[in-house]
mmCIF file of the N, C-alpha and C atoms, coordinates in Angstrom:
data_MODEL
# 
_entry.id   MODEL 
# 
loop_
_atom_site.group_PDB 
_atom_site.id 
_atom_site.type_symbol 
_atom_site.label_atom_id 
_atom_site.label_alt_id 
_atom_site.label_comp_id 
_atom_site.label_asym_id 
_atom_site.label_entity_id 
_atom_site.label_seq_id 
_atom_site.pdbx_PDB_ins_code 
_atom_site.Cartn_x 
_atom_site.Cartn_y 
_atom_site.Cartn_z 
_atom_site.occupancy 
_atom_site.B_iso_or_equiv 
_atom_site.pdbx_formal_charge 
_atom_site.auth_seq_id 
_atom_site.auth_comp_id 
_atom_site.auth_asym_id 
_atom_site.auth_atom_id 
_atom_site.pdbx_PDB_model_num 
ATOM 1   N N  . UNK A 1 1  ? 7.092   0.616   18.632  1.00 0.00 ? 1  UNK A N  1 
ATOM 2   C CA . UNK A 1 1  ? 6.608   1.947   18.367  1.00 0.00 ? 1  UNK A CA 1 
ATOM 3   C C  . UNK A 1 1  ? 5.622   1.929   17.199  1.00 0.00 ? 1  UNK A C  1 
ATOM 4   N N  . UNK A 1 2  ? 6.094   1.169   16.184  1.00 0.00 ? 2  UNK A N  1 
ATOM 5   C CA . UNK A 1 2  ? 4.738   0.842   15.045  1.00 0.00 ? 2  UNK A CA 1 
ATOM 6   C C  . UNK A 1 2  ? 3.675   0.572   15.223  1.00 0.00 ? 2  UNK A C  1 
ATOM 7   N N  . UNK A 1 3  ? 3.499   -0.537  16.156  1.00 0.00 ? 3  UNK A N  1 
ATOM 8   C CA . UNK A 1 3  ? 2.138   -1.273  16.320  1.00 0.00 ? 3  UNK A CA 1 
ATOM 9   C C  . UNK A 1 3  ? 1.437   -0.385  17.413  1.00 0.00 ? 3  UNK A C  1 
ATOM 10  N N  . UNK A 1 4  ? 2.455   0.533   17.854  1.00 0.00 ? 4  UNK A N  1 
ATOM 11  C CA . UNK A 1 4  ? 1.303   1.683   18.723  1.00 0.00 ? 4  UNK A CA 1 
ATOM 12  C C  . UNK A 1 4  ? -0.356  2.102   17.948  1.00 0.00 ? 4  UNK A C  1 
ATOM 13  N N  . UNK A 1 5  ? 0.632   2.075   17.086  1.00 0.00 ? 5  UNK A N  1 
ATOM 14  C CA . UNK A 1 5  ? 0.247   3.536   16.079  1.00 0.00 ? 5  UNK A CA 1 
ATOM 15  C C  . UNK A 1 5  ? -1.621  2.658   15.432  1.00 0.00 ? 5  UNK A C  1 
ATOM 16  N N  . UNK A 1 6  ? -0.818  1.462   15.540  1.00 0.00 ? 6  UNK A N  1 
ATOM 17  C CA . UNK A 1 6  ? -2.411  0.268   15.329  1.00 0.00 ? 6  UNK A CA 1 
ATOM 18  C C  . UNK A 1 6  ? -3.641  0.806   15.554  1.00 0.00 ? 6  UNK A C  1 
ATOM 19  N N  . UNK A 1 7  ? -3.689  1.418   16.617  1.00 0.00 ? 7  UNK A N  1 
ATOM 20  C CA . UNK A 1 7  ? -5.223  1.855   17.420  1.00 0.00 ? 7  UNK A CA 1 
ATOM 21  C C  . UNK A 1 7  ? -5.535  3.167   16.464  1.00 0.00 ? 7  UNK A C  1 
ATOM 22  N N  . UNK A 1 8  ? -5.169  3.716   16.148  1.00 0.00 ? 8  UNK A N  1 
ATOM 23  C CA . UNK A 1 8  ? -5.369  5.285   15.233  1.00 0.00 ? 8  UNK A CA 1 
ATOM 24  C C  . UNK A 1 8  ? -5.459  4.728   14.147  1.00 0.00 ? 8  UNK A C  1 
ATOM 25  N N  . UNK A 1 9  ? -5.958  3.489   13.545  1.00 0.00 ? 9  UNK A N  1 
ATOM 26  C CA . UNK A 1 9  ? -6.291  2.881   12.205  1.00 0.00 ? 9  UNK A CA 1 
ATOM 27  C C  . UNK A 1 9  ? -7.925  2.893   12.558  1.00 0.00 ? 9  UNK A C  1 
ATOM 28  N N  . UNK A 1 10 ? -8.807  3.667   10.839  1.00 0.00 ? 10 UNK A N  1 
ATOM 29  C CA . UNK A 1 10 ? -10.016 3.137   11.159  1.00 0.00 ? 10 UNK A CA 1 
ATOM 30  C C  . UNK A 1 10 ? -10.142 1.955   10.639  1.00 0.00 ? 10 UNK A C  1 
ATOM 31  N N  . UNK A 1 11 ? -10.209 0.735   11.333  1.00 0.00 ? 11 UNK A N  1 
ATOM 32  C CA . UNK A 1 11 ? -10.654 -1.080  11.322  1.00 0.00 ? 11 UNK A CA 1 
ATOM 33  C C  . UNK A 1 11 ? -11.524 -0.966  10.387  1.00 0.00 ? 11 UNK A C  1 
ATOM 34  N N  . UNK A 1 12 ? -13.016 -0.241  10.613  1.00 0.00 ? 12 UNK A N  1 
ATOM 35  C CA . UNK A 1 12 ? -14.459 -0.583  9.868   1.00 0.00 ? 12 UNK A CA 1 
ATOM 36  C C  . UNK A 1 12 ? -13.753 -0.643  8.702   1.00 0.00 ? 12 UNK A C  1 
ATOM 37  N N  . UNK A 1 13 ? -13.499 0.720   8.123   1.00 0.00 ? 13 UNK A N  1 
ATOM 38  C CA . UNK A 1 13 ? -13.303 1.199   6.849   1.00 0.00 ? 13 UNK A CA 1 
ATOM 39  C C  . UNK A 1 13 ? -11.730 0.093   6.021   1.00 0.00 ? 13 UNK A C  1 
ATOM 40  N N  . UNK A 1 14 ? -11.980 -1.074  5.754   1.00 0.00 ? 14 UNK A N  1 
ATOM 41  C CA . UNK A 1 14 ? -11.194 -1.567  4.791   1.00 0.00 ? 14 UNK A CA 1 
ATOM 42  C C  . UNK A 1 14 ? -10.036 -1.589  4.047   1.00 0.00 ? 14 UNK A C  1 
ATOM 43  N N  . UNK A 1 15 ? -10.927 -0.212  3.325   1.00 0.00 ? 15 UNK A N  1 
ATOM 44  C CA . UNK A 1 15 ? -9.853  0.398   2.184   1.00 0.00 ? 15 UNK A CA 1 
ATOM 45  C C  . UNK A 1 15 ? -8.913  1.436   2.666   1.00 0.00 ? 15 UNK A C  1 
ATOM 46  N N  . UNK A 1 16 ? -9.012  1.728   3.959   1.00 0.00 ? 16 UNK A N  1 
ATOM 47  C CA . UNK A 1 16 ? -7.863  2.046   4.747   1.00 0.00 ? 16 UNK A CA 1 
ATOM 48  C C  . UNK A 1 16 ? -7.191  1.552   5.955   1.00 0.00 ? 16 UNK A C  1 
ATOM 49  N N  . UNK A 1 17 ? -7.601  0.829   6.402   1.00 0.00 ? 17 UNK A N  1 
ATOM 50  C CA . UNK A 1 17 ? -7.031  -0.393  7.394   1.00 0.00 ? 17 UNK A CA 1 
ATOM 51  C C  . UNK A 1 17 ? -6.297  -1.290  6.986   1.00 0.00 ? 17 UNK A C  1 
ATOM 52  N N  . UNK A 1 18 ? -6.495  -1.824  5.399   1.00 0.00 ? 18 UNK A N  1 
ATOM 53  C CA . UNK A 1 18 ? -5.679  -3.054  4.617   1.00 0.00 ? 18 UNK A CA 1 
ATOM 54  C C  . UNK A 1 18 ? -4.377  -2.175  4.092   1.00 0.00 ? 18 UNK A C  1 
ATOM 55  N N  . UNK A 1 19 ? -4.060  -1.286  3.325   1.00 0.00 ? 19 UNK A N  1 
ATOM 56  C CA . UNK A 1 19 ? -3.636  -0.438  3.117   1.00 0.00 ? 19 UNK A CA 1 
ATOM 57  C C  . UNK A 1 19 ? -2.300  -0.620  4.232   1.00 0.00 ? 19 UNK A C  1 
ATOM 58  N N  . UNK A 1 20 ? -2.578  0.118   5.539   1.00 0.00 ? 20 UNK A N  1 
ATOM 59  C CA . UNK A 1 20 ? -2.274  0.783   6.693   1.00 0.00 ? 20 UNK A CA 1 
ATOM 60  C C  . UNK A 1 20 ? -1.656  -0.686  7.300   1.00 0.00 ? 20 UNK A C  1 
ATOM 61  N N  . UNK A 1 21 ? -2.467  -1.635  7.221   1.00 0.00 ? 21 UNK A N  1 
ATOM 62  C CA . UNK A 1 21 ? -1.895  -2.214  7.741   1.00 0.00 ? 21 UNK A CA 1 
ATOM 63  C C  . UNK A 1 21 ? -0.583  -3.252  7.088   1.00 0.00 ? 21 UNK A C  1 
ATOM 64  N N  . UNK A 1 22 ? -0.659  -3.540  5.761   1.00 0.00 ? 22 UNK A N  1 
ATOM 65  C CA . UNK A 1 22 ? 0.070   -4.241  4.773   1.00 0.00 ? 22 UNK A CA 1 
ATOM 66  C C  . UNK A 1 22 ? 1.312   -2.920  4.935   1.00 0.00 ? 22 UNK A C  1 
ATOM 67  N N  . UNK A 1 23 ? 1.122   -2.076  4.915   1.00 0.00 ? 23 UNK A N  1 
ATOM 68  C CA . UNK A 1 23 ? 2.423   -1.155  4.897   1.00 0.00 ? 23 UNK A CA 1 
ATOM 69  C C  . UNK A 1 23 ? 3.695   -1.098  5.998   1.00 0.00 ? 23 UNK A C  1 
ATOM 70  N N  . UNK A 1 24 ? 2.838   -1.117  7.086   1.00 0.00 ? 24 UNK A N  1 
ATOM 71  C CA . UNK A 1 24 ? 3.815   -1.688  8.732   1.00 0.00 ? 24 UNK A CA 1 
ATOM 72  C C  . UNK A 1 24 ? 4.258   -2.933  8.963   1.00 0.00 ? 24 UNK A C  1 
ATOM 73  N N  . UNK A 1 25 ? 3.224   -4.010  8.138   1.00 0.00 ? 25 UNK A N  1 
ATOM 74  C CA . UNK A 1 25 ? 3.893   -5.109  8.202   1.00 0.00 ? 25 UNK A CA 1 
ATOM 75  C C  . UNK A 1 25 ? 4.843   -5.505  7.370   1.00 0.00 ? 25 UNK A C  1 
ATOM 76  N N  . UNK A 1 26 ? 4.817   -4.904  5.952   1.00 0.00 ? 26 UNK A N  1 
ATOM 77  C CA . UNK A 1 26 ? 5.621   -4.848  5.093   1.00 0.00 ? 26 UNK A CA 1 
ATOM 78  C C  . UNK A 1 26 ? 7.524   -4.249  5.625   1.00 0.00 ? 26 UNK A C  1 
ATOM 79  N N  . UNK A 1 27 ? 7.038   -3.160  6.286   1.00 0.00 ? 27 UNK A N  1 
ATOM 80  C CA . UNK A 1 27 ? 8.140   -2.546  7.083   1.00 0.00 ? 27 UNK A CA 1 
ATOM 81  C C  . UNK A 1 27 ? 8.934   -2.876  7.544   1.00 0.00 ? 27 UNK A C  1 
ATOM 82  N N  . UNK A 1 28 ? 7.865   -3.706  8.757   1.00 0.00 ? 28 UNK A N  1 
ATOM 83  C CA . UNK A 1 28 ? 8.794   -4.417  9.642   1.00 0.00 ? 28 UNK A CA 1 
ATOM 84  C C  . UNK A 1 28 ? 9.630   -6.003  9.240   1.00 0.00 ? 28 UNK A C  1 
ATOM 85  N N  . UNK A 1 29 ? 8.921   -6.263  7.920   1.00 0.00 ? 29 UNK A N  1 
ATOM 86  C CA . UNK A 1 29 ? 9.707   -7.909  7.595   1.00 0.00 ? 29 UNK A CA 1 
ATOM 87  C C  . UNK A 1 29 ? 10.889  -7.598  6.763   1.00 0.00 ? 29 UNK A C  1 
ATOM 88  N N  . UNK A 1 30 ? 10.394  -6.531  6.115   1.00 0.00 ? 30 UNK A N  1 
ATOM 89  C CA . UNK A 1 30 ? 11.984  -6.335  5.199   1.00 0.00 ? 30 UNK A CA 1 
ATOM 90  C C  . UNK A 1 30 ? 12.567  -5.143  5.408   1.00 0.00 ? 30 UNK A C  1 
ATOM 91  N N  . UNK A 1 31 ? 12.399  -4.394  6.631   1.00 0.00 ? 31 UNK A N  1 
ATOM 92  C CA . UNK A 1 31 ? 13.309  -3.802  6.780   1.00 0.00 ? 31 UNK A CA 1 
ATOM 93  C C  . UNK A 1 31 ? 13.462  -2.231  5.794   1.00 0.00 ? 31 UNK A C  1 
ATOM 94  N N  . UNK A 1 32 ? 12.694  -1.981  5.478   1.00 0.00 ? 32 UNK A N  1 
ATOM 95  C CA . UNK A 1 32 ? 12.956  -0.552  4.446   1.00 0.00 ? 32 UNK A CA 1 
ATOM 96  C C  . UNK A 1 32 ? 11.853  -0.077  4.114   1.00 0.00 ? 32 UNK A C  1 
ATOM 97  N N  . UNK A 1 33 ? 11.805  1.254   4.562   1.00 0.00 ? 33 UNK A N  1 
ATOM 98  C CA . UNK A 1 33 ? 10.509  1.955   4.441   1.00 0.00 ? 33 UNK A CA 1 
ATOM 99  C C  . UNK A 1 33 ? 9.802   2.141   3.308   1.00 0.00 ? 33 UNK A C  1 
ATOM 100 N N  . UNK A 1 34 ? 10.740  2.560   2.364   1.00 0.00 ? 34 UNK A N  1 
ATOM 101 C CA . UNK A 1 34 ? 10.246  2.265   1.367   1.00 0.00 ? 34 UNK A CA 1 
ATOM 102 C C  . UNK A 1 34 ? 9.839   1.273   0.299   1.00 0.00 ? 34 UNK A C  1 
ATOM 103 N N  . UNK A 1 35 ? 9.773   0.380   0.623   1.00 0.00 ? 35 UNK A N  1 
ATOM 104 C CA . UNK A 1 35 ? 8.724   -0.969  0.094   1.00 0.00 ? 35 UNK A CA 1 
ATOM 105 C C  . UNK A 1 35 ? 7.544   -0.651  0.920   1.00 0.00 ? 35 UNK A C  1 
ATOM 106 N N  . UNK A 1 36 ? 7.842   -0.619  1.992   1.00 0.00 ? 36 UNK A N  1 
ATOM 107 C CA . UNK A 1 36 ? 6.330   -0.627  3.010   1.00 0.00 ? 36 UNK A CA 1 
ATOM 108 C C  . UNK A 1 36 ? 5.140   0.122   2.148   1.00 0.00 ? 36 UNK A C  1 
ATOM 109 N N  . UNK A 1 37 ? 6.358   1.532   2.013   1.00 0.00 ? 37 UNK A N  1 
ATOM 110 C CA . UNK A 1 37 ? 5.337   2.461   1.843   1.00 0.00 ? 37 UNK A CA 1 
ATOM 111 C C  . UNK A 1 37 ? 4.926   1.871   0.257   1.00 0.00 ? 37 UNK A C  1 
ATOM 112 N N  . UNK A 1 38 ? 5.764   1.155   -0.613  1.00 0.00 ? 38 UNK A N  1 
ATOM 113 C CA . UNK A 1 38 ? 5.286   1.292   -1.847  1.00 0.00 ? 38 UNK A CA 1 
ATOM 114 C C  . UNK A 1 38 ? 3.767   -0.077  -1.518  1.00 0.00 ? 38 UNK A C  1 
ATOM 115 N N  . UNK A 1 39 ? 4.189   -0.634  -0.756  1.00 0.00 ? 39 UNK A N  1 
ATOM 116 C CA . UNK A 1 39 ? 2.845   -1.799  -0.735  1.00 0.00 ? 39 UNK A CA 1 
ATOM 117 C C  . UNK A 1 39 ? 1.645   -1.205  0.026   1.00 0.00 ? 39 UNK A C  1 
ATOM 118 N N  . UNK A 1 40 ? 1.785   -0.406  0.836   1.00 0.00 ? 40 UNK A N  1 
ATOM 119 C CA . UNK A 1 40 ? 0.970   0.314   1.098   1.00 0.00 ? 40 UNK A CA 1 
ATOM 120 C C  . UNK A 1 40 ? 0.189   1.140   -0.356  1.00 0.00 ? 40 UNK A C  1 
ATOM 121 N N  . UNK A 1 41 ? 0.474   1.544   -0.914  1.00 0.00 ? 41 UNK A N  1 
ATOM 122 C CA . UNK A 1 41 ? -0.134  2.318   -2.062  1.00 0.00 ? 41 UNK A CA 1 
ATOM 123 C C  . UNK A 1 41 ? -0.661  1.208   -3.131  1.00 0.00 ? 41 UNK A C  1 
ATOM 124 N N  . UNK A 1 42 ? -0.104  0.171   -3.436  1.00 0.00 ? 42 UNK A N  1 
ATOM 125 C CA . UNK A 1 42 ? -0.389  -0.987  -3.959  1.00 0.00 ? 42 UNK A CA 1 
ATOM 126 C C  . UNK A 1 42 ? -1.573  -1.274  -3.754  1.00 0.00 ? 42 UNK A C  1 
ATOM 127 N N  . UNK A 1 43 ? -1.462  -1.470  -2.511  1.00 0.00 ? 43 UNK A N  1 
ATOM 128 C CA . UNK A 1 43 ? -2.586  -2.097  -1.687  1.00 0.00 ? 43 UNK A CA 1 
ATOM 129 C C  . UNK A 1 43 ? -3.817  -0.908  -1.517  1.00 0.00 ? 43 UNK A C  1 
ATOM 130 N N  . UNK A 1 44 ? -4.033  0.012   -1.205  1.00 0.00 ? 44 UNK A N  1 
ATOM 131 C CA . UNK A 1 44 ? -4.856  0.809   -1.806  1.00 0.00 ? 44 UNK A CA 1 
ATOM 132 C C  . UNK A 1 44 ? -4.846  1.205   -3.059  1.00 0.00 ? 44 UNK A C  1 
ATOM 133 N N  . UNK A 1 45 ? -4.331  1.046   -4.077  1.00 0.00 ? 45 UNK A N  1 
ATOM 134 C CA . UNK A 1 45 ? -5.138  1.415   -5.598  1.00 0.00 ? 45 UNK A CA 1 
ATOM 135 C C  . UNK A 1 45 ? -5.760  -0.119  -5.765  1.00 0.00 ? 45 UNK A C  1 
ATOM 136 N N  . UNK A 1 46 ? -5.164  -1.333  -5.801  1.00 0.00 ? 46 UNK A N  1 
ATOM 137 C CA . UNK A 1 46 ? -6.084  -2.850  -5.673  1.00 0.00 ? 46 UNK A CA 1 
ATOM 138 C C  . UNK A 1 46 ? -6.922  -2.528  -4.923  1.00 0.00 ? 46 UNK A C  1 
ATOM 139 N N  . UNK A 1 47 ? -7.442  -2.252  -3.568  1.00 0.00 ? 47 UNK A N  1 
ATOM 140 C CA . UNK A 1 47 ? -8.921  -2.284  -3.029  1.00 0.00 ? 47 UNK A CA 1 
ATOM 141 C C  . UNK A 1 47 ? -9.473  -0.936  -3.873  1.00 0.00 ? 47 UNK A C  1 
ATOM 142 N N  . UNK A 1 48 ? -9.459  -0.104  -3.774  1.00 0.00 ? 48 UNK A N  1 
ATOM 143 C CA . UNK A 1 48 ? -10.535 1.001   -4.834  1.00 0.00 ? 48 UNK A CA 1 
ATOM 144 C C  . UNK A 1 48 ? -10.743 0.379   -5.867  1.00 0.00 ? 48 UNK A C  1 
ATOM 145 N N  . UNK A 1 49 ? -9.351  -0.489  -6.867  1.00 0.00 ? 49 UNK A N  1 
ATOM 146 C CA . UNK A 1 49 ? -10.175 -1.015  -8.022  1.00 0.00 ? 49 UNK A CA 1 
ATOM 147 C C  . UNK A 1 49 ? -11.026 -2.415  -7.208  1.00 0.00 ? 49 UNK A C  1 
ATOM 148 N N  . UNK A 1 50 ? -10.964 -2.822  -6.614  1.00 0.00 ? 50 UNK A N  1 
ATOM 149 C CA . UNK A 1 50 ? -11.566 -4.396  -6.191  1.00 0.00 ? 50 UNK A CA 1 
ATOM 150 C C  . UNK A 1 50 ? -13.240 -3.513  -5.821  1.00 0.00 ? 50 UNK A C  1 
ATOM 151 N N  . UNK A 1 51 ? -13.104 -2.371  -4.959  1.00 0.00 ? 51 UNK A N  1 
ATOM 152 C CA . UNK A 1 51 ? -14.338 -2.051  -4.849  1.00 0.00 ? 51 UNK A CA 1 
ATOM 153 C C  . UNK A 1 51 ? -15.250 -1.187  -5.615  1.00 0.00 ? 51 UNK A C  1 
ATOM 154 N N  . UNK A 1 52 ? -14.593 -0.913  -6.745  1.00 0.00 ? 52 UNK A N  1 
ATOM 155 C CA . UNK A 1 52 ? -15.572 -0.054  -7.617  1.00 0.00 ? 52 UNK A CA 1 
ATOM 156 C C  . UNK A 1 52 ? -15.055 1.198   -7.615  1.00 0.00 ? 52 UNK A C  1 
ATOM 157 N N  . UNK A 1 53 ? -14.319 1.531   -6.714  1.00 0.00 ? 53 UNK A N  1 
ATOM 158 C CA . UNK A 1 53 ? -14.186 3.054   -6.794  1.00 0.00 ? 53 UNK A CA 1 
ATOM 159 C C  . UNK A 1 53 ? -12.850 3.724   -7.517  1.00 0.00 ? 53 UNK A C  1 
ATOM 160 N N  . UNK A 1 54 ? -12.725 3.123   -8.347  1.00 0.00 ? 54 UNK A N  1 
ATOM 161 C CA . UNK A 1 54 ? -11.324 3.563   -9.462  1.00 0.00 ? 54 UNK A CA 1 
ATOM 162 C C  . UNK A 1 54 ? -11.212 4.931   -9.062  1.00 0.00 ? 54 UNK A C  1 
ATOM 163 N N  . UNK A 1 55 ? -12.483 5.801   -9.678  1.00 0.00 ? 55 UNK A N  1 
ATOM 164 C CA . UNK A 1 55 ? -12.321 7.510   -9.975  1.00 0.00 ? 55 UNK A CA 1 
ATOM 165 C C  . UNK A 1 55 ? -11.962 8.307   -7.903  1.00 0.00 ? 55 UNK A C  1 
ATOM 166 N N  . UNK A 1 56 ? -11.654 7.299   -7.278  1.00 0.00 ? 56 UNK A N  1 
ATOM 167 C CA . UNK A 1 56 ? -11.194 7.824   -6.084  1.00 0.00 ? 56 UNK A CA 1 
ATOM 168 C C  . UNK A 1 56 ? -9.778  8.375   -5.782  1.00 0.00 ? 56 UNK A C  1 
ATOM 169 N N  . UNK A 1 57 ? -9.243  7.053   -7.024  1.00 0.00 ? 57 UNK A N  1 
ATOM 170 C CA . UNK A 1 57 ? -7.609  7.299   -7.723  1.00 0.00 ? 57 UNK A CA 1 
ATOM 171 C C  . UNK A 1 57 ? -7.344  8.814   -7.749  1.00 0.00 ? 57 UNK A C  1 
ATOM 172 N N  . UNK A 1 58 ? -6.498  9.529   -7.093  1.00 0.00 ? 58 UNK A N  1 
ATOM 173 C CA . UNK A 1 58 ? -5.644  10.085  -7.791  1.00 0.00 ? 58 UNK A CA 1 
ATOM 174 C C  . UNK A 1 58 ? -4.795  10.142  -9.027  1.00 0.00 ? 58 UNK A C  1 
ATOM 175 N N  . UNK A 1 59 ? -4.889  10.714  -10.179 1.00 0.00 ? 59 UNK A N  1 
ATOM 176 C CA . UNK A 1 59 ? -3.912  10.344  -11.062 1.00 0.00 ? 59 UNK A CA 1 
ATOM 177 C C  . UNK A 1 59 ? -2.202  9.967   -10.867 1.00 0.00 ? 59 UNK A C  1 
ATOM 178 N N  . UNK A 1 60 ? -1.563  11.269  -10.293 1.00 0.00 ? 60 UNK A N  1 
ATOM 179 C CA . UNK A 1 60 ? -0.289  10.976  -9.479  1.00 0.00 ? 60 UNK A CA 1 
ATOM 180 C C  . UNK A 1 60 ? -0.167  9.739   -8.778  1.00 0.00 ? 60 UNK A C  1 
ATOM 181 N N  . UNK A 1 61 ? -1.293  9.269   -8.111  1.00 0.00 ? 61 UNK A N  1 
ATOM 182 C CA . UNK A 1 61 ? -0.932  7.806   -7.275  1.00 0.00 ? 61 UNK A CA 1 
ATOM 183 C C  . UNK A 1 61 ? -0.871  6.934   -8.332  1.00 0.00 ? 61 UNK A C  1 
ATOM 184 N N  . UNK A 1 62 ? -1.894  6.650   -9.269  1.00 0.00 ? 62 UNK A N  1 
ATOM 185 C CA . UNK A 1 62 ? -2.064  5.451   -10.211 1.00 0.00 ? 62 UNK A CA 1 
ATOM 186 C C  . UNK A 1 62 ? -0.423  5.873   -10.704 1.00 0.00 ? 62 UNK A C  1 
ATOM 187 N N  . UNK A 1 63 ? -0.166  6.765   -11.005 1.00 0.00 ? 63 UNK A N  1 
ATOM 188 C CA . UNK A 1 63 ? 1.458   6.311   -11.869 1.00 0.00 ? 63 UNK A CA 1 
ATOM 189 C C  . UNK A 1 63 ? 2.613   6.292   -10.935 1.00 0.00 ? 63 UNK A C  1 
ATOM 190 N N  . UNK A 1 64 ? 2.159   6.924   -9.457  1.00 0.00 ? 64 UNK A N  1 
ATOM 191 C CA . UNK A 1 64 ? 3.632   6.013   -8.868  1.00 0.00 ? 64 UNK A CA 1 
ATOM 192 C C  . UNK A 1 64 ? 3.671   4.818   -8.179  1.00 0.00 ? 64 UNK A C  1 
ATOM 193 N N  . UNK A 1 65 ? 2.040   4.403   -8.127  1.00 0.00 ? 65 UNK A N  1 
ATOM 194 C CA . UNK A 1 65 ? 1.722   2.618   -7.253  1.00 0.00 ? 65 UNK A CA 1 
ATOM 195 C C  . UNK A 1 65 ? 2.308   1.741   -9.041  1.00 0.00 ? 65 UNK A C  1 
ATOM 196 N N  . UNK A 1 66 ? 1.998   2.478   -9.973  1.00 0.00 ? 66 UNK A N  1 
ATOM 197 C CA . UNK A 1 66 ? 2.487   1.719   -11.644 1.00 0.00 ? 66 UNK A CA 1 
ATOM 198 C C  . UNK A 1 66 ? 4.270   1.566   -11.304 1.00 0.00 ? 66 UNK A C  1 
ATOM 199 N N  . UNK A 1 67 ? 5.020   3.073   -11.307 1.00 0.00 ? 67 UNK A N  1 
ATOM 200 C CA . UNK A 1 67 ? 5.838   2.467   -11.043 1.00 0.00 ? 67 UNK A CA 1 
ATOM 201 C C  . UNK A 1 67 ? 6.724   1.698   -10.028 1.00 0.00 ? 67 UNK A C  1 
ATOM 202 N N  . UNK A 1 68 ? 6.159   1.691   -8.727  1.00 0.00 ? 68 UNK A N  1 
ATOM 203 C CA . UNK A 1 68 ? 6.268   0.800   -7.551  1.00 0.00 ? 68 UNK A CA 1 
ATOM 204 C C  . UNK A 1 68 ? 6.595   -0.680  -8.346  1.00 0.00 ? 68 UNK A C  1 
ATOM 205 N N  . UNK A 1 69 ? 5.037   -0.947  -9.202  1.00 0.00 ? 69 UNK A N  1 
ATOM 206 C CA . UNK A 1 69 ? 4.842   -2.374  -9.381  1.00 0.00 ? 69 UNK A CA 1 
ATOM 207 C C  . UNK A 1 69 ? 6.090   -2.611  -10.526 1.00 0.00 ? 69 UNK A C  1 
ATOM 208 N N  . UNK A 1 70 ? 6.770   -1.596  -11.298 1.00 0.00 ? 70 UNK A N  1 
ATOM 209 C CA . UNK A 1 70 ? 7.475   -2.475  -12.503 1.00 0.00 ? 70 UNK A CA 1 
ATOM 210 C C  . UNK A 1 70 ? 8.519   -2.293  -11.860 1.00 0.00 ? 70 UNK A C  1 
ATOM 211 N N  . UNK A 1 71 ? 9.145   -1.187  -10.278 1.00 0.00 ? 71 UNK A N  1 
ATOM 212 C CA . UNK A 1 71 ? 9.977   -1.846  -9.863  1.00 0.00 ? 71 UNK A CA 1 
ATOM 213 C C  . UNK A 1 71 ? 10.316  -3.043  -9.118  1.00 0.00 ? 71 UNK A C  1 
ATOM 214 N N  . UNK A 1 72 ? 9.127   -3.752  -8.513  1.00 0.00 ? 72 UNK A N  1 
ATOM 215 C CA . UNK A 1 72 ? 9.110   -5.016  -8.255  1.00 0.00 ? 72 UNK A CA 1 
ATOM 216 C C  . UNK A 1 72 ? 9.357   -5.870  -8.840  1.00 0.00 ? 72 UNK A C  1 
ATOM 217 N N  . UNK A 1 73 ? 8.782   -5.569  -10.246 1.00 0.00 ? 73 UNK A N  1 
ATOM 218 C CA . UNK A 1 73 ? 9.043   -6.884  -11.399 1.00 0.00 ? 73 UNK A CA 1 
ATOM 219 C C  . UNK A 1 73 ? 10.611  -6.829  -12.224 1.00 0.00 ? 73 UNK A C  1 
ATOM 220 N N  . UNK A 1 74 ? 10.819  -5.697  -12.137 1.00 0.00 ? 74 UNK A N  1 
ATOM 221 C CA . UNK A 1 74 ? 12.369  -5.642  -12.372 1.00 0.00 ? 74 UNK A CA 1 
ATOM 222 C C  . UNK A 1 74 ? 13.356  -6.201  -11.902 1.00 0.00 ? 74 UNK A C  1 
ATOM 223 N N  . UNK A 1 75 ? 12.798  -5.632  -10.326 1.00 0.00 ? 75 UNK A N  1 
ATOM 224 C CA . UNK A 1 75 ? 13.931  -6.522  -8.717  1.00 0.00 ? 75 UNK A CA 1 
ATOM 225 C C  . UNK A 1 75 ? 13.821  -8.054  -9.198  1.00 0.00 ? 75 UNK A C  1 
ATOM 226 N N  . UNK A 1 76 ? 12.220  -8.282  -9.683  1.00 0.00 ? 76 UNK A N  1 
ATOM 227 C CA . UNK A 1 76 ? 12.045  -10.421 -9.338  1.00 0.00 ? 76 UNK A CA 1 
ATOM 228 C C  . UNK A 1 76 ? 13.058  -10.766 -10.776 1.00 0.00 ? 76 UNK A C  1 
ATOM 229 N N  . UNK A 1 77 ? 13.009  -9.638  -11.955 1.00 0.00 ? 77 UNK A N  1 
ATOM 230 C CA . UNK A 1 77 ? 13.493  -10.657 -13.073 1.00 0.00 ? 77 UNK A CA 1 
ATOM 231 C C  . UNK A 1 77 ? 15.139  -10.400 -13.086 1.00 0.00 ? 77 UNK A C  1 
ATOM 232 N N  . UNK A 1 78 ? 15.713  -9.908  -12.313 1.00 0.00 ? 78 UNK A N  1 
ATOM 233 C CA . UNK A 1 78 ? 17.234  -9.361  -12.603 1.00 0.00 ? 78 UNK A CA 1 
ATOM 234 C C  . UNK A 1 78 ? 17.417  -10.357 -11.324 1.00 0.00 ? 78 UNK A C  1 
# 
């Protein structure tokens, strides 16, 4: 049912295809939506900063893809 959903991704556009797609695959390997979704957001605030477009950021996103990432680093050091 996920990989339906594949074709309703715009491909050209990058910074939402990498995103979109790191999030379903994320999903489906470990099992819990919410990682998906947090690598999904990850993964779009890294391409806007990789491509220049920081001020595309939402403020609200930059501080919950921030705390996504220090709950990752929490999970790796405990």
């Amino acid at each position: 049912m996920m990989v339906s959903s594949f074709k309703e991704i715009n491909w050209s556009d990058l910074s939402e295809a990498v995103p979109a797609f790191m999030a379903s695959i994320v999903m489906g390997l470990i099992y819990n939506i919410s990682y998906g979704i947090a690598a999904g957001f990850i993964f779009y605030c890294l391409i806007k900063l990789i491509e220049g477009k920081a001020k595309e950021i939402h403020p609200i996103l930059a501080i919950v893809t921030i705390g996504f990432i220090l709950n990752f680093v929490v999970l790796a050091v405990l």
